[in-house]
C-alpha positions in Angstrom: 170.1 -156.8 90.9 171.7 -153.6 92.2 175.4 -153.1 92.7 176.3 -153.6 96.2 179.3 -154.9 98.3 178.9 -157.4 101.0 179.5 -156.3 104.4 178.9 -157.9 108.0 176.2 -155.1 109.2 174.5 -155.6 112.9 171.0 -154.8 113.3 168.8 -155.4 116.4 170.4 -158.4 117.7 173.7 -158.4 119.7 173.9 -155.3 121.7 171.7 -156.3 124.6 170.8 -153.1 127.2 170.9 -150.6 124.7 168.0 -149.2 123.3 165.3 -146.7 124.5 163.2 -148.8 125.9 163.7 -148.2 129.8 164.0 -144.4 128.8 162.3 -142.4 132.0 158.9 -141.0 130.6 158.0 -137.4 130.5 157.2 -135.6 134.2 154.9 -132.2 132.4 152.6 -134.6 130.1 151.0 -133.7 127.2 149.6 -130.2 128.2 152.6 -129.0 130.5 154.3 -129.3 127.5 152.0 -127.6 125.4 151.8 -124.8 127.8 155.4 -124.3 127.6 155.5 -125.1 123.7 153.0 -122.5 123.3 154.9 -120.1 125.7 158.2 -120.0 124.7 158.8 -121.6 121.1 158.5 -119.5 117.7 155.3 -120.9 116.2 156.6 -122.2 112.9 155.0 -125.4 112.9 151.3 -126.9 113.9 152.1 -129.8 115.7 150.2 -132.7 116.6 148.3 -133.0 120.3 150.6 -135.8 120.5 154.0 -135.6 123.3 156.1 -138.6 122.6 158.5 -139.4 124.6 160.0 -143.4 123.9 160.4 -145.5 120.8 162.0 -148.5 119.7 161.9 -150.0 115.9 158.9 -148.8 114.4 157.0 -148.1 117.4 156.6 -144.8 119.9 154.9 -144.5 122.8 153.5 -141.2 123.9 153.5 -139.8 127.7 150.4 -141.4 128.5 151.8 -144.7 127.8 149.6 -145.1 124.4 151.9 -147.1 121.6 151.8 -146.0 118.0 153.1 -147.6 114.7 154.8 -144.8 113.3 155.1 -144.5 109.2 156.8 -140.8 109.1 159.9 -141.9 111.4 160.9 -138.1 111.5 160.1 -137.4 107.8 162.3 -139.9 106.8 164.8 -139.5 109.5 164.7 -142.7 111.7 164.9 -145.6 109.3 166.6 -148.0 110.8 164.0 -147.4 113.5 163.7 -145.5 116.5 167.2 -146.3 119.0 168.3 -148.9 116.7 170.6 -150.6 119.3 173.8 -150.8 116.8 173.0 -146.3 116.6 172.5 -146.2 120.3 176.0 -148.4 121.0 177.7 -146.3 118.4 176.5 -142.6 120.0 177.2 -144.1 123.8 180.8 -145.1 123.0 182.0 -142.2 121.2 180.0 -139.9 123.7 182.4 -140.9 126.2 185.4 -140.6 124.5 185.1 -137.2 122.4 182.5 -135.2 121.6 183.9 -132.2 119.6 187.5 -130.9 118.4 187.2 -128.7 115.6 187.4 -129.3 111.8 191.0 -127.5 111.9 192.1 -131.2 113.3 191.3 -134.9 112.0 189.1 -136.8 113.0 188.9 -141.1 112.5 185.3 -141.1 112.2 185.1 -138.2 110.2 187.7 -139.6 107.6 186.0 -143.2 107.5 182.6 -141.4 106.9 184.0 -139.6 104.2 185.2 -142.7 102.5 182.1 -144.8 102.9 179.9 -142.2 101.4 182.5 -141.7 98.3 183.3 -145.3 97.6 179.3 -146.4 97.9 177.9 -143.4 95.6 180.1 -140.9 93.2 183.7 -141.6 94.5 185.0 -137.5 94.8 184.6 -135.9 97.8 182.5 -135.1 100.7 181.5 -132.1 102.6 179.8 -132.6 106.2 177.0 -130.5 107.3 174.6 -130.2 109.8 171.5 -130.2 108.0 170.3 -131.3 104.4 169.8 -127.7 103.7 173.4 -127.2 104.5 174.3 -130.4 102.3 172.3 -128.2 99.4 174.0 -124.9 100.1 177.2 -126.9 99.8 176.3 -127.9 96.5 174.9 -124.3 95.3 178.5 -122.9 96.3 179.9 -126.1 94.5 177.9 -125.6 91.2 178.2 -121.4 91.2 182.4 -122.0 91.4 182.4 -124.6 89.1 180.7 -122.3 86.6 183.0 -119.4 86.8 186.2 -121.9 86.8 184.6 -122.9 83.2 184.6 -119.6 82.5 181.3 -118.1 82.8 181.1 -114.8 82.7 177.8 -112.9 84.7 175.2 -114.3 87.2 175.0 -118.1 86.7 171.5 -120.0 87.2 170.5 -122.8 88.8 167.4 -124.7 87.4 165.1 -127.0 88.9 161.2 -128.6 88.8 158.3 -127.1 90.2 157.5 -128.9 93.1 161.1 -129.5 94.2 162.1 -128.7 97.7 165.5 -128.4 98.7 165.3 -126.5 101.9 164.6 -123.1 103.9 168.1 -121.1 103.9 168.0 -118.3 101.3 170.0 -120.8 98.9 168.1 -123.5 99.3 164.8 -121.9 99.8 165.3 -120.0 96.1 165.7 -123.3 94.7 162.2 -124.4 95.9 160.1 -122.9 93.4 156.6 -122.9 95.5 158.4 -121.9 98.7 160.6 -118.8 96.9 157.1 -116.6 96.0 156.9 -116.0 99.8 157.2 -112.2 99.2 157.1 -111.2 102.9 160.6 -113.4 103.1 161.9 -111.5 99.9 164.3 -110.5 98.1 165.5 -113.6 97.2 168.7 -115.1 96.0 168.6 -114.6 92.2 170.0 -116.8 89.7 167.4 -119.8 90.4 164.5 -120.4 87.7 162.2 -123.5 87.3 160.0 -125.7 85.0 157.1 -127.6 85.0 157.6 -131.3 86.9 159.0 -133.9 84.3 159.0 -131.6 81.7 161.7 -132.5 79.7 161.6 -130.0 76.4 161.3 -127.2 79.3 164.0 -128.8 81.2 165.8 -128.3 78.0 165.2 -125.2 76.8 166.2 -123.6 80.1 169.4 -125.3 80.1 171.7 -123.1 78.3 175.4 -121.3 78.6 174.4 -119.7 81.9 173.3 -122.5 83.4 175.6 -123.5 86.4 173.3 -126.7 87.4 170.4 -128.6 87.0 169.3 -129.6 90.4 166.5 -132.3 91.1 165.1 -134.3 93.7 165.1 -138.1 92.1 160.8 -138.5 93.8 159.7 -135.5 95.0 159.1 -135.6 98.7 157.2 -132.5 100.3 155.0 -132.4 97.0 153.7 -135.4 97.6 155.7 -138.5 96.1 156.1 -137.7 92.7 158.9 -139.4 90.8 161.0 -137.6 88.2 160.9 -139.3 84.9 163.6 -140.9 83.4 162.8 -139.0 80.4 163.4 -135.6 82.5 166.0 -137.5 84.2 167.4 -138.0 80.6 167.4 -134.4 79.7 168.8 -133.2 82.7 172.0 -135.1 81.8 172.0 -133.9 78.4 171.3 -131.1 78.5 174.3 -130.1 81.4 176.6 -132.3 79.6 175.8 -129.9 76.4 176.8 -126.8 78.3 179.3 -127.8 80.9 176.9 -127.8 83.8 176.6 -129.8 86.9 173.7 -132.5 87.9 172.8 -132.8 91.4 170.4 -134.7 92.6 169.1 -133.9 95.9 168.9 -137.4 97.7 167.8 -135.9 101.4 164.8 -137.8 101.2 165.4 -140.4 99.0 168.8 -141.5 100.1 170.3 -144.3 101.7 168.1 -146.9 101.3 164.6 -145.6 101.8 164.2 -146.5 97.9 165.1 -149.8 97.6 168.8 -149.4 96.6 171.4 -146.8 98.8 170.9 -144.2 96.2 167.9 -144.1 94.5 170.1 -142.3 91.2 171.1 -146.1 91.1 167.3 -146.8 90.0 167.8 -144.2 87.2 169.7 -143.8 83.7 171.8 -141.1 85.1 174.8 -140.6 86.9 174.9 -137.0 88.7 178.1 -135.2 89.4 176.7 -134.1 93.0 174.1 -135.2 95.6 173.2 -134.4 98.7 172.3 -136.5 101.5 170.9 -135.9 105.2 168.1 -137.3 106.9 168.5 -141.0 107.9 172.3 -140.5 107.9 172.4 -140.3 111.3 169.8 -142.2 112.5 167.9 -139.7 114.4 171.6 -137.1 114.8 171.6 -134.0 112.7 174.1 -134.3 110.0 174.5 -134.0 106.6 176.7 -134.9 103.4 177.7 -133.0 99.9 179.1 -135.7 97.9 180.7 -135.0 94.4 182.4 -136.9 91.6 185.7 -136.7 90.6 185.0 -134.5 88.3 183.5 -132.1 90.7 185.9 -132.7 94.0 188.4 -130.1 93.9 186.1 -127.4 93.3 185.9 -126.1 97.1 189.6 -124.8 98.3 190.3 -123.9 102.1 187.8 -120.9 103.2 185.5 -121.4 100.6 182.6 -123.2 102.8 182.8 -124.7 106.9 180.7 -125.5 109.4 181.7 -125.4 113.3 180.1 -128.4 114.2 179.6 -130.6 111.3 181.2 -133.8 110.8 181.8 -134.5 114.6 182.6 -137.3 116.2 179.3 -138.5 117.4 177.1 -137.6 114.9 179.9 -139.6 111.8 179.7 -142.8 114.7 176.6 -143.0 114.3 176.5 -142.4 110.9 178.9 -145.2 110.5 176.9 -147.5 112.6 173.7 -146.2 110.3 175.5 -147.8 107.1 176.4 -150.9 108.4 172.5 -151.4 109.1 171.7 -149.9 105.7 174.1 -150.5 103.2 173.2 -154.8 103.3 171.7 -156.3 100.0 169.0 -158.6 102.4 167.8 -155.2 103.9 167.6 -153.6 100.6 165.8 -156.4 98.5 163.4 -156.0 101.3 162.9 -152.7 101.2 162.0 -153.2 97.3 159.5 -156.6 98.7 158.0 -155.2 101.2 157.4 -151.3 99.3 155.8 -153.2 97.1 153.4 -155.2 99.3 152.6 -152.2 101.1 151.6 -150.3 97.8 149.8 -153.2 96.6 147.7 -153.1 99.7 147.0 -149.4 99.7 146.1 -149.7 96.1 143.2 -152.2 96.9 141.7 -149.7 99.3 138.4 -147.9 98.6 138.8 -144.4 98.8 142.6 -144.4 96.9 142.7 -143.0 93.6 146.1 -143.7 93.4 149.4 -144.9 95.0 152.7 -143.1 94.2 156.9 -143.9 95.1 159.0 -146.8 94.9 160.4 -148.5 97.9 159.5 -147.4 101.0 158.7 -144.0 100.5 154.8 -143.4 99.1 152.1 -141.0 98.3 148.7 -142.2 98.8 146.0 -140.3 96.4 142.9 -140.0 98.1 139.5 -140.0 95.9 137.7 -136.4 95.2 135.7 -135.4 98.4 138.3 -137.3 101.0 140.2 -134.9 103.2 144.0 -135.7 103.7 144.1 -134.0 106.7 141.0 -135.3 108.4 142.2 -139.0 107.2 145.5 -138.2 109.1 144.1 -136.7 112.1 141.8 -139.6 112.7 144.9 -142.0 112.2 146.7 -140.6 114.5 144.1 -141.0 116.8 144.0 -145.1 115.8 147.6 -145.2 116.6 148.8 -144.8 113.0 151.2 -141.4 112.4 151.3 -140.5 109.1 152.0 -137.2 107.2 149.5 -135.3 104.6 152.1 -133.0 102.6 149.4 -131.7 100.1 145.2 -131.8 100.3 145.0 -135.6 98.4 148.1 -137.2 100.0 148.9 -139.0 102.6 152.4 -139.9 102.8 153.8 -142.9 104.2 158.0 -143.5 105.3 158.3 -146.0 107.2 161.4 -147.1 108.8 163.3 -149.8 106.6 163.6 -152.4 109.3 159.3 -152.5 109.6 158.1 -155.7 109.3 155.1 -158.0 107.1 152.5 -157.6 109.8 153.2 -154.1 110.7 152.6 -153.3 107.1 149.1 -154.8 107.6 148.7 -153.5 110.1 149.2 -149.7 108.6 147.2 -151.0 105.7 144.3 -152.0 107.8 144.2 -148.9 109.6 144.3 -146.7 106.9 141.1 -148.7 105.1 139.6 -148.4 108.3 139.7 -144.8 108.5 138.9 -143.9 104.9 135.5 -146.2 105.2 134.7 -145.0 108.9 
């Protein structure tokens, strides 16, 4: 039922020898690498004891040779599975024809991009990035000019939920409420205020001739699969329609599919004037997109924003090849099918409170007295790698192309665990 355009997409069948399945496995193992991790990186994450080094589809394999069915595909990154053959083709021919001329000349892939992004969401413009917290500074720049153009006068705000996270750049990071009270990273960027999640009279109140935007993730991602309400969703429009101010909805996480529909906006009552998209946009290749409405796409003149390496040749072929996977009405009724199996399955477990997300992308409310982090730990150790973004919450993204027994087979391992 949700607006698409047909399109001849390839997905695993056709491009035989591609893939990463004869990949060369690791020579240091598990605790060479470790040693050198521990060594020489800046210890800003905890990682997993866990070296992987092959996938294919929804499957990785580590350097001992162990295989894994993996529902976090790169926090949302790999969802049209790990070396998705039509990705891998894409990346292997443009590799050998150009990798990188600067953004001072054109680009074909860069262009076609562009126009497949606009003509499948908002219809403005687009602005490549490297990152989706480059994609959100984009749109902070976007939403600040936009303001003063309308002629605000002073220090215009930006306002968004608690909970919300829209990345770790000073711009991005002030816009993520929990994130921002990190006083040993202070001062921050002022002009950014929040409200309590899905609080619509709050949303509403804050809203007023200062405010530049309202920005929003459509389900909540790092906080642990919370969807925003249509109500708030509601309100948001409202109230920025009231005052001249611009929507965006950060779609990083919930883009391009992982939903149900390419946009999950499309699920909503509300049409933003900006999103912001990153993550599975180039199947496993770091790149990002700021996409605005008309209304919002000649905001940005030349020297206003760039980036040295976004929108390059490689990373917008594989893009390209990503949509053509993606953007197909079978894949996304399944997506909506097999979401739903998959959360009707969790639900039944003992040991769920709850189940939380739409599509593919779900939080997975664990009873009082059940550690998340002890239920993902001993997962990962059945073979099963999930993420645990908050004390109750496992959180499951699979990649879109998983299959009916794979989901039963996640299902089964997570009952498992939360019984053993």
């Amino acid at each position: 039922g949700f607006r698409r355009r047909a399109r001849v997409g390839v997905a695993w069948v056709g491009v035989a020898g591609l893939g990463c399945a004869g990949a060369p496995m690791s020579g240091l193992g598990l605790e060479g690498t470790q040693e050198l991790d521990e060594r020489y990186l800046m210890r800003t994450y905890k990682r997993a004891p866990v070296d992987f080094v092959r996938g294919e589809g929804a499957l990785l394999w580590d350097a001992d040779g162990r295989e894994y069915l993996d529902f976090l595909t790169g926090i949302s990154v790999s969802s049209v599975g790990h070396c998705n053959p039509s990705v891998v083709a894409a990346i292997s021919d443009q590799a050998g024809r150009l990798l990188h001329v600067s953004n001072l000349f054109y680009t074909e892939q860069m262009a076609r991009l562009a126009q497949r992004l606009s003509d499948s969401s908002l219809g403005g413009r687009v602005f490549f990035s490297n990152s989706g917290t480059e994609a959100v500074e984009c749109a902070i720049k976007i939403a600040r000019k936009h303001a003063h153009l309308r002629g605000l006068v002073g220090a215009p705000e930006i306002v968004s939920f608690e909970g919300d996270f829209h990345g770790r750049s000073y711009g991005a990071l002030a816009a993520t409420p929990g994130m921002a009270r990190n006083e040993a990273l202070g001062p921050m960027l002022p002009g950014f205020r929040s409200v309590p999640r899905n609080d619509a009279e709050a949303l509403r109140a804050a809203v007023g001739p200062s405010t530049a935007a309202v920005m929003l993730e459509p389900i909540q991602g790092e906080a642990g699969i919370f969807p925003t309400s249509e109500e708030a969703l509601l309100a948001a429009r409202e109230a920025c329609d009231e005052v001249g101010a611009l929507l965006v909805l950060d779609e990083i996480q919930t883009g391009l599919g992982r939903t149900g529909s390419l946009w999950a906006y499309e699920q909503t009552p509300v049409r933003p004037d900006v999103i912001t998209s990153a993550k599975a946009l180039g199947g496993g290749l770091p790149i990002g997109a700021c996409i605005t409405s008309p209304a919002a796409a000649e905001v940005l003149e030349p020297g206003d924003h760039g980036s040295t390496f976004a929108g390059a040749p490689v990373a917008t072929a594989a893009a390209l090849a990503v949509l053509d996977v993606i953007d197909e009405p079978v894949l996304l009724r399944g997506v909506r099918e097999k979401g739903a199996a998959l959360r009707e399955g969790l639900a039944a477990l003992d040991g769920v409170r709850e189940v939380r997300g739409r599509g593919l992308m779900i939080g997975v409310g664990l009873d009082d007295g059940i550690e998340a982090a002890a239920v993902g730990a001993d997962l990962l150790g059945r073979g099963l790698v999930v993420n645990v973004p908050r004390p109750d919450t496992i959180r499951l993204l699979p990649p879109l192309v998983v299959d009916s027994a794979q989901i039963e087979r996640a299902v089964g391992l997570i009952g498992e665990s939360l019984v053993g």
